[in-house]
C-alpha positions in Angstrom: 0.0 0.0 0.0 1.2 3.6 -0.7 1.8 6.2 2.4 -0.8 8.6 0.3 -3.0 5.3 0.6 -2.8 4.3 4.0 -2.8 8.0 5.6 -6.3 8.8 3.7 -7.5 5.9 5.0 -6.5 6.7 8.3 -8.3 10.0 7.9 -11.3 7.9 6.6 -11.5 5.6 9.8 -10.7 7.9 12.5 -13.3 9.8 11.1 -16.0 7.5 11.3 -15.0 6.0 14.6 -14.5 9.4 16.3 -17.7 10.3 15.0 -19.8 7.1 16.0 -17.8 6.5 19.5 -18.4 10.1 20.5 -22.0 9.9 19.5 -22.8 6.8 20.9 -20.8 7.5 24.5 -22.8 11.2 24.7 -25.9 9.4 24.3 -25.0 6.7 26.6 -23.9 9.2 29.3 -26.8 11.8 28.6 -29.2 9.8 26.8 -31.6 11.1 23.9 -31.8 15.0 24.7 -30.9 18.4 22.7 -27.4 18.6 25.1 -26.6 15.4 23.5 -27.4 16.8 19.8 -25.4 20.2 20.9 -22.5 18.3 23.0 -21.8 16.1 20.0 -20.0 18.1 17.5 -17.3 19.2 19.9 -16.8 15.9 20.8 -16.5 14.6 17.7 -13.8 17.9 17.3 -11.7 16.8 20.3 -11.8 12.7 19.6 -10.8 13.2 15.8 -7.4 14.6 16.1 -6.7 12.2 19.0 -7.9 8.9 17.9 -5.9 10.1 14.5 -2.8 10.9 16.3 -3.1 7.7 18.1 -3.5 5.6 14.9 -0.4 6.7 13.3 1.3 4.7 16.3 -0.9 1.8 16.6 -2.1 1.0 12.8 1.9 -0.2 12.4 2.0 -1.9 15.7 -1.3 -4.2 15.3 -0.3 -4.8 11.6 3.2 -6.4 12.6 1.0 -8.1 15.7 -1.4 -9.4 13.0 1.9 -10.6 10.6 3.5 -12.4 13.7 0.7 -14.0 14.8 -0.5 -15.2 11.3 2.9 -16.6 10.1 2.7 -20.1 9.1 4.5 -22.5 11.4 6.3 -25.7 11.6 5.7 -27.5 8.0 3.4 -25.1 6.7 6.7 -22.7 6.9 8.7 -24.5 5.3 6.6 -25.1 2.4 5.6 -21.6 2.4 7.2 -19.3 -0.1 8.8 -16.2 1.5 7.5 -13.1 2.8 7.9 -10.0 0.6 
């Protein structure tokens, strides 16, 4: 994947999450009212930048997590062509 690739998508993701985990944990906490509808944009604001920021550390870490722990072992290994 290309860096222009994976950082839009990054912006993609965080987006959506930050938008439906601040939306749903404002309604949880207040439940259906206008402060929830009036809370919920700067929210949204504050959990975006973060849960971006703390992608660009953990996307790399959980994809070598997810490449360790689905690496073929024993047999299957050695019949396995190499990793690129």
């Amino acid at each position: 994947m290309s860096k222009k690739f994976v950082f839009l998508s990054q912006v993609f993701m965080t987006c959506i999450m930050a938008a439906t985990m601040s939306g749903l944990m404002g309604l949880i906490f207040t439940g259906p009212s206008l402060e929830w509808l009036a809370a919920w944009p700067k929210q949204f604001a504050i959990a975006w930048p973060i849960a971006f920021a703390l992608t660009m550390v953990a996307w790399p870490a959980s994809m070598a997590l997810a490449g360790r722990a689905l690496r073929p072992r024993g047999e299957a290994a050695a019949a396995a062509p190499p990793a690129r």
